[in-house]
Structure formats: C-alpha cells, structure tokens
N, C-alpha and C positions, 0 to 999 in steps of 0.2 A: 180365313183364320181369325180368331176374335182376338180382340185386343184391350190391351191393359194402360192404365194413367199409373204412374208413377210420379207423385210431387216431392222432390228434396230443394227442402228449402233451407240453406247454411246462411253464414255471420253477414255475407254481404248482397248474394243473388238466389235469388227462388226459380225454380225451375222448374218445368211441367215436358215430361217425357214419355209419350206412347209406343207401347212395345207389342208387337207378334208376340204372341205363348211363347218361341222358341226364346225368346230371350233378344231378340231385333228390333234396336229401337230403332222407328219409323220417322219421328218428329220430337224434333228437344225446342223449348222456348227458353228464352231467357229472359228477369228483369232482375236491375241492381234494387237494390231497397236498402236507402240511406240509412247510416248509424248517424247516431245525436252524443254527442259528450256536453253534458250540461254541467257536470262538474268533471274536475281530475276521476277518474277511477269508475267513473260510472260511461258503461253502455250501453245504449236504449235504441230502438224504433219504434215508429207508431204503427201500432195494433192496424189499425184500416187500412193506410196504406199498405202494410203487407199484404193483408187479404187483396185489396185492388190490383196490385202487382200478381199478382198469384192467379188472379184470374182470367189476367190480362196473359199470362202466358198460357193456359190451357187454353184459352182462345182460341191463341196463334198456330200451338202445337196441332188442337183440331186441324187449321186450318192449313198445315200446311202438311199434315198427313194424308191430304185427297182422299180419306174415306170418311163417313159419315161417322157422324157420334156416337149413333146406334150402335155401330161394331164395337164400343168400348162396354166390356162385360162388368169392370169392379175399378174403384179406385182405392187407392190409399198414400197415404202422406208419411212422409219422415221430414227431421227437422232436427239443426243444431239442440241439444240434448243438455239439459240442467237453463238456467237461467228462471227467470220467473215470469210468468204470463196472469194478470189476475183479471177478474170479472167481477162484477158486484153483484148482489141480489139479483139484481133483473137482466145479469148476462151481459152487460154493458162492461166493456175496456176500463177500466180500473188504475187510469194511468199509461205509460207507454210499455211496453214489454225492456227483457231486462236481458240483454243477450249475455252469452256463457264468456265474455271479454270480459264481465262486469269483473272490477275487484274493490267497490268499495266495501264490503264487510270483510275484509281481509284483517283487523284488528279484531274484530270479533270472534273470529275463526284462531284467531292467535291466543288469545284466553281462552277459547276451548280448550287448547292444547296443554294450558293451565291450569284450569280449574275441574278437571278431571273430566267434564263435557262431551271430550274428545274420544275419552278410553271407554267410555259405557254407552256411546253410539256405536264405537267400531265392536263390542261384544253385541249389541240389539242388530244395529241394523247391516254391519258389516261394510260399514267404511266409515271414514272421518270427513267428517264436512271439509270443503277447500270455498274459496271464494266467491264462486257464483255458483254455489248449490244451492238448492231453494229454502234447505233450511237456514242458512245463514244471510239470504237475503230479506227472508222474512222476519227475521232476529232484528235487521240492520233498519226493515222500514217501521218493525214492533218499537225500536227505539227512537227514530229520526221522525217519519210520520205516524204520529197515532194514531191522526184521521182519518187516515188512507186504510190503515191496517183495520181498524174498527168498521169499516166498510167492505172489507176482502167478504165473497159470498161465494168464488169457487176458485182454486190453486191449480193451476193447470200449465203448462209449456207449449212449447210453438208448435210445434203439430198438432198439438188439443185443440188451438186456437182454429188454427186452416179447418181441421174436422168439423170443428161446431159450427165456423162458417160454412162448409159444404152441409151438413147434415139439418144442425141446429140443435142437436146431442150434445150435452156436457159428458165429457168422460177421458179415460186414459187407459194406457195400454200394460199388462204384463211388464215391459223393460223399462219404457217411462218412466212408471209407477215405483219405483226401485231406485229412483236418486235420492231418497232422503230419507223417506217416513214407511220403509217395508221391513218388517223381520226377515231377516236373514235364510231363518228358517221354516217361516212359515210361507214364505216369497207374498205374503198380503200385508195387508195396511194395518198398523198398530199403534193406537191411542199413545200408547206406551216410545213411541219412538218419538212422536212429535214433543210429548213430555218433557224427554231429556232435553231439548232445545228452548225451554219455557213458553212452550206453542199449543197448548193442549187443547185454547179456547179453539182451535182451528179445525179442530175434528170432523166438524157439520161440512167442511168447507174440502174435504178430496175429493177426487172425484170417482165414480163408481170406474171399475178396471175389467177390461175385457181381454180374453186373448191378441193377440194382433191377428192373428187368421180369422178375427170375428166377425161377420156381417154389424155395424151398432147405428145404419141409417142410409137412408137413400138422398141422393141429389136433390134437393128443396127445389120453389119455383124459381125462388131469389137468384137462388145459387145456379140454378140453370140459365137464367138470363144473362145472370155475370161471365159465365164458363163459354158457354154452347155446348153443355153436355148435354144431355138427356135428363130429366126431370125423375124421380124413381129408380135411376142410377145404382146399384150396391155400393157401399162406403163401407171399408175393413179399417179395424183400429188402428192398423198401422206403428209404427214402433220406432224409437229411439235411433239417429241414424249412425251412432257407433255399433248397434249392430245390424239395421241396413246396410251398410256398406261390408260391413263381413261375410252376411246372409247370399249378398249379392256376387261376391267374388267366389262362390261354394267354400268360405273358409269358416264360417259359424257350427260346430259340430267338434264335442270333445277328439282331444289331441293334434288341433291345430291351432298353429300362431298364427293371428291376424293383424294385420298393420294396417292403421291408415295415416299416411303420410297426408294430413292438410291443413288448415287449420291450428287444427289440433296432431298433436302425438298421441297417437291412441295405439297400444297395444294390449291383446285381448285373448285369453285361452278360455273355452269352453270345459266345465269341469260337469261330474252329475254326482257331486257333496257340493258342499258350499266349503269354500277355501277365501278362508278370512286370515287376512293381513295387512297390515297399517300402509302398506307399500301400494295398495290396489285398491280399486272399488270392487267389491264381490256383488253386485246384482244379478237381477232375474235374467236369463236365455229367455229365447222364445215361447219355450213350453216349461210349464211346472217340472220341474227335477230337474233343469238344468240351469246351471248359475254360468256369469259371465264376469271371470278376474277383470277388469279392467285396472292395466297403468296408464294412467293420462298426462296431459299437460299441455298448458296452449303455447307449444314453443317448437312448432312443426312448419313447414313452408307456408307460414304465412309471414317468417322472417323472408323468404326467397321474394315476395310479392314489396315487400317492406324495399327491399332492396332494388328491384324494377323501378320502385316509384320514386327516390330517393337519390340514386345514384346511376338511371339508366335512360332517364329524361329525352336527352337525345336519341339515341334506338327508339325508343316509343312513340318518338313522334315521328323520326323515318318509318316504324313499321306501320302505323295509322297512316303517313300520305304514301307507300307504296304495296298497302295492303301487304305487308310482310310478318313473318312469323317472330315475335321478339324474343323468342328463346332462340329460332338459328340465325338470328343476329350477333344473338351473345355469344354464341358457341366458339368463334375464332378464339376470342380472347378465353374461353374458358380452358380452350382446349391447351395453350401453351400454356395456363398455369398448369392443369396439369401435370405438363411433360417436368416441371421443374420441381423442386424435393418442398415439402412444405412447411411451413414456417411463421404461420398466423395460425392463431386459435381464437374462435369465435362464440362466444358464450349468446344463445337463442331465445332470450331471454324476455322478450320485448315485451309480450303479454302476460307471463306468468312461465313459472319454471316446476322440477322439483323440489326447489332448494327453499321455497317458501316464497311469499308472497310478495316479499322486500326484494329477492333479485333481481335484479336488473341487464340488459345485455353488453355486449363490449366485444372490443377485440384488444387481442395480446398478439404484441411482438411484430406488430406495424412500422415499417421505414421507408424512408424517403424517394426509396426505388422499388417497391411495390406498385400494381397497377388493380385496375377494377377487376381484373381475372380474377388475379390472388384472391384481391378480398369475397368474391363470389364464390372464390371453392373453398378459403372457409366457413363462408356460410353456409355450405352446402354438409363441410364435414361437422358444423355443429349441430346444424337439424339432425344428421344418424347418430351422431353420439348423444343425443337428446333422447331420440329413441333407445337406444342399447342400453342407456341406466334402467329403463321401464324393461326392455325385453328380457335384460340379465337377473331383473326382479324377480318375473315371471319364471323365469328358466330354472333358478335355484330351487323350487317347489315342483312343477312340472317339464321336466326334457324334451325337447322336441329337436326333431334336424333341419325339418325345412320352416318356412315361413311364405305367407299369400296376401300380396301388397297391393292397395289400391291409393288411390288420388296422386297427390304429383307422386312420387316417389315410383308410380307404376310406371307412367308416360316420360319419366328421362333413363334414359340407356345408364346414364354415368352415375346417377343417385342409387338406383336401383344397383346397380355395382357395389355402389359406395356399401350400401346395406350388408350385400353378401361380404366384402372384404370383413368389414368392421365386427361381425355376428359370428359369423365363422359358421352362416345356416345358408343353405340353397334357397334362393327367391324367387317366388313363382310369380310370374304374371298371368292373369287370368283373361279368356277371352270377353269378359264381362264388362259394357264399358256404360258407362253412367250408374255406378255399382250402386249405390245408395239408394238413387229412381228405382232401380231394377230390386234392389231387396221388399221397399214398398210396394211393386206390383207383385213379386212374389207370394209375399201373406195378401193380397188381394187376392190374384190369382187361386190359391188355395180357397180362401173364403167360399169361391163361386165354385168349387170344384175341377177350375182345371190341374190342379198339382195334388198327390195324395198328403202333402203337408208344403210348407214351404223352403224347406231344407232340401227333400226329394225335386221338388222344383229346379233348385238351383243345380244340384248334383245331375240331373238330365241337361241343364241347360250350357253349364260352364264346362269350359275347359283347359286348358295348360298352353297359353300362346309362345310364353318364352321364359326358360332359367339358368339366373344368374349362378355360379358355384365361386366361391371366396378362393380368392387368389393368395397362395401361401403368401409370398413378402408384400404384396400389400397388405393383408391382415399384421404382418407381424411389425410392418409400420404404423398402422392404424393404432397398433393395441396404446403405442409408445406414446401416441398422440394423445390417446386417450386418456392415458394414466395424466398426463399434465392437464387435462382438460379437466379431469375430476380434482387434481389438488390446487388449481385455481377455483376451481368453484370452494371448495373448501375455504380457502386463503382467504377469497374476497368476502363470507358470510358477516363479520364485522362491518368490513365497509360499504355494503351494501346497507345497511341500517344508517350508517352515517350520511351518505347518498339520500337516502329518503328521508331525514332529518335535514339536512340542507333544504328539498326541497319543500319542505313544511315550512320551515321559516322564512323562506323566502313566499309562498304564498301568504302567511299569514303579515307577512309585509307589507306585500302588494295591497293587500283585502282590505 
C-alpha cells in the first residue's frame, strides 16, 4: 500500500506523520521548536531551527515506519496559518518567523477599525485584519523596522517556509493565500487589497499560488539528506491547517460545522458564494467556488495546557516519573467538580479573544473553598463558551444540527459533552486521528492521483467514531452560565483597557 507524509507543524511542535492511503497513520514524530518573546506582545521562532526540527522528525517517522522511503508517494505540509514568514532577495530568513500568538500590531489594527481601513478591506478582501495577520504585521515592521521592511523580497507563512525548504519553490497555496491580500471574489491576489493597508510597494513580493492538490516540486538533494526521503519525491502545496484539520475529519464540504478545539478556537462553514461578515474571515476553501467562514480566536485549549503548567506542577511531574497520563490524573478531581453546581466563570482570554486585543483572562466568583477541580472545569467551560460566540455567529447566517470536532475537544469525553450541552448540536467524533497531518496528505494524495480530489479522499476514509447529543438541563444550565459569561465580558471592556494601561506604565517605568 503506498504511503503518504503529512507534516503539521502548529505554535509549539512540528510533526511528521506517515499514513496508508486508508487513512492509517503508520509513524508520527515529534519535535518542540521553542518560541522567543523578545519583547511583551511579540512571538517569534527561528526560521532554521524549525526546518531542522522538521527534518529531524521525518527522519524518525521514516524510521520508525520499517518501510522504506520509496513507498512514500507525495508529500505535503500544513502549518499554524496567518503570522508572518519573510525572505529576502536571495531566499534567506529575513528575521525570525512571527507566530499567529503575535499581538504586537494590535494598536494598529485598532486604528484600522478607526480610520475606515477596516470597513474597505472587509468589502475587498472579506475580512478585517486582527493582530497577527500579515497585513497588520507588515504595517507594524513598515513602521518599527524600515530596514527590515525595505529588504522583504518574498511574504510567505510557515508552511511556505517547510515547502521551499523541502522543494526550494517559493510559493503559496489557494487557502494560505487568502489571509490578507485576496479579493474576496475573485479568490486571487489583488494590488488593490495590499493598497488598502499602505503596502502596495509589496506587490513584486507574494508569492505565486497554486492549488493545494498541486504537484509545485520534488524533494531536493539538501532536503533528502536532511529527511531520508527520496530525492525527486512529489511535493503538493499544501494548505492552511484550519482547514487541514477540517479536510481531515471529512467536515471541509458546504453545510457542515467544523471545530477545532486547540490552540486556536476555530470555527468554520463551507459556503459556495462568499459570505462576508465583520464577525468571520470569509477565505478561499480548497477549490475555486468555495469559500471558508472562519470564526477564530486564540482562546481555545491552549488555556487547558496554560493551566497543566501553572497549576498542576505536581501531576506532571508524577506523570513524567511514572510514565502516567496527566489528564487521568486529573480526572479524580475533575470529575467531583463536576458532580457539584457551578459557580466560577473563567474568561479564556490569555492570548487573545473576541472582545479585542486588550482582553485579558480571569476568573469570576472565586472562594476560599474552591479546589483546582473547580477552577479546571471553568476552564474547561470557558474554552466552549469561547467557541459558541463564533459558532452562534456562524449559525445566525447558516443552520446547521450537527457539528465535527477535532484537536483536544475531540479526545476528552467531558469537553466534547460540554460542546454538545452548551450548542445545543450533535458532536461528532471522527475516526480521523492526527486530522491536520491527515488533511495535508490528503491534497498530496490527490496530487499523485490516489483520491479523485481530496475532499472524496477524506469522505472514503473517515468515519463517525462517537456522538455526543445535548443534554436538556445541562444546556439549560449552560445557557444561564453563558448569558453572565457574555455580560462580564461586556462589563470588564472598560477595564480591560485600564489593565493594559497599567501595565504600560509600569513597563515604561522599568525601561
């Protein structure tokens, strides 16, 4: 059976995952690849090491798939999606990459919203810049470094980056291609869009766009030495991994919801018009004619991980010296909060929110006889009420009943619950596991011809492991929960600004 590389590389670990056609993945590698905070608000890694990490894991995955490299037919890459990646003239790292954590042009994106900047990209290219989208990063280094910016020679993102390492191909994909600088309606590159952002010198500098099913380069010598892949390898463009991971759970295809609980809060309908509103990113789907709503926000279980590291110190370091799981470690304690009525509200805010670029996270209604359970299953219920304002966005445009949920949110019984209560939609879990890896082999796969597209792909390969259906009184608790959840966020917009004005002046103290 010939087999597929699937590389998803997200905020903290790059992964190289080889699959059977059926959709069985054989060998997963793994490497961390450190984030850098050089200042407040900024987050970066180095360009090379990722590649070296990245390489270092197809390696291993080779290696520890006992079949030869030969049997891998095509590769392709997915990768954390918006941030900025640059190159100079001669294809040289241009600086450290600029992960989608980033929120220093966060005031700049706030005058958009000002100075009309805002309203006449969401008419052109059909969404408004947020804090680590490329055009607002590019905005923030056109003003901060000019030297830097006067040497940009091509704008590319992290999966561009891994491709041109494996190929030596400059270029981008259909979905990629559609976080900043695409018309809406024409789903291509438009002078006109970079304009609005006062970025037009930057034209010479996108990079040409391919389908993601597209053959755009074979495995170099380099890149075979570094890998132990095969040299003349197929390399497909690959594609944006919010909808990798859709692709990959068979939920990428108008009339279904797609969630991905990680990182990020990503919630996503496939439509075939463009449906533009200020609430969502409307980019490009896989193929021309079909657009892909996205609600986002980086305010999804990467508070749950916040929380491990933070507050569960002890567990982590028993599960490290007894090789134990530190999620059923937790569970005891999760599970008697639970049983008891709820009574914290947890705003998930840590990286960024809806509410704009000033919020911040918090709990409400903390006492002195609360334990780590408690505080964990509000964590838990502020991740899906973080989702629900994006899905309830979605919903009021397009109806749907069910919904098809990947990253943590798939793998815990109780979140995925939480989901169904809170939604008031059936949750599916999909047999599809490393979805993202598996949507990037997918459009490989296609490339080479083993799938008649990568959509069909997925529809043969996935299918329906387990669904959750919303439980009347817990929905009808939830709802109650929710409603205070939203008029706190409301209440605090004021002092969230005063929050972050504190801590200005207290840096500009220090400094």
């Amino acid at each position: 059976m010939a087999l597929l590389l699937g590389i998803d590389n997200g905020l903290t670990v790059t992964k190289a995952v080889i699959f059977e056609e059926d959709g069985t993945p054989i060998a997963v590698a793994r490497r961390r690849v450190p984030q850098s905070f050089p200042e407040p608000r900024h987050v970066e890694r180095d360009m090379a090491g990722l590649w070296t990490a990245t390489a270092e894991a197809i390696r291993e995955a080779i290696e520890k798939s006992g079949r030869p490299a030969g049997d891998i037919k095509a590769v392709a890459a997915t990768a954390h999606g918006d941030g900025l990646y640059l190159l100079d003239s001669e294809k040289r790292p241009l600086g450290a990459g600029i992960l989608s954590l980033d929120s220093r042009a966060g005031a700049i994106v706030e005058a958009w919203g000002k100075d009309g900047v805002a309203q006449r990209a969401l008419a052109l290219t059909g969404q408004t810049a947020h804090a680590s989208a490329p055009s607002a990063l590019l905005a923030h280094i056109r003003q901060h470094e000019p030297e830097r910016y006067r040497a940009i020679g091509h704008v590319i993102t992290c999966k561009d980056w891994l491709r041109f390492c494996l190929t030596g191909v400059v270029g981008t994909d259909l979905t990629e291609a559609s976080t900043s600088f695409t018309n809406v309606r024409t789903q291509a590159f438009d002078k006109a869009a970079l304009e609005v952002f006062g970025l037009g010198d930057l034209w010479p500098a996108l990079p040409p766009v391919a389908r993601p099913d597209e053959i755009i380069g074979t495995v170099t010598r380099d890149a075979a030495a570094a890998t132990g892949l095969i040299e003349g390898t197929p390399v497909a463009a690959g594609l944006h991994d919010v909808t990798a991971s859709a692709l990959g759970i068979g939920g990428h295809a108008p009339g279904l919801l797609a969630v991905v609980a990680g990182t990020y809060s990503i919630n996503e309908l496939v439509t075939e018009e463009p449906m533009v509103d200020p609430r969502w990113f409307c980019r490009n789907g896989i193929r021309t004619g079909w657009w892909n709503s996205m609600a986002i926000s980086p305010a999804s279980t990467a508070n749950y991980d916040w929380f491990l590291d933070n507050f569960c110190r002890d567990l982590t370091e028993r599960a490290a010296r007894e090789g134990a799981d530190i999620h059923a470690l937790l569970r005891p304690e999760l599970d008697r909060a639970m049983e008891k009525p709820s009574d914290i509200v947890f705003h998930p805010f840590l990286f960024g929110s809806p509410f704009g670029s000033g919020a911040s996270a918090g709990f409400f209604g903390v006492h002195g006889w609360h334990e780590r359970g408690d505080l964990l299953k509000a964590v838990l219920e502020g991740i899906v009420f973080n989702h629900k304002v994006h899905i309830d966005d979605l919903l009021s445009r397009v109806p749907v009943e069910r919904m098809r949920i990947s990253g943590g949110g798939a793998r815990s019984p109780v979140l995925a619950q939480m989901f169904a209560d809170a939604t008031g939609l059936v949750v599916d879990v999909s047999s599809a596991d490393e979805a993202a890896a598996w949507g990037a082999a997918l459009v490989a796969g296609a490339a080479v011809g083993l799938y008649a597209s990568p959509e069909a792909g997925a529809a043969a390969t996935t299918r329906i492991l387990r669904s959750y259906r919303p439980d009347g009184v817990r929905s009808a608790q939830l709802a109650g929960r929710y409603d205070v959840y939203r008029r706190l966020a409301d209440g605090m917009a004021p002092h969230w600004q005063a929050i972050e004005d504190l801590a200005k002046r207290s840096r500009e103290a220090d400094g």
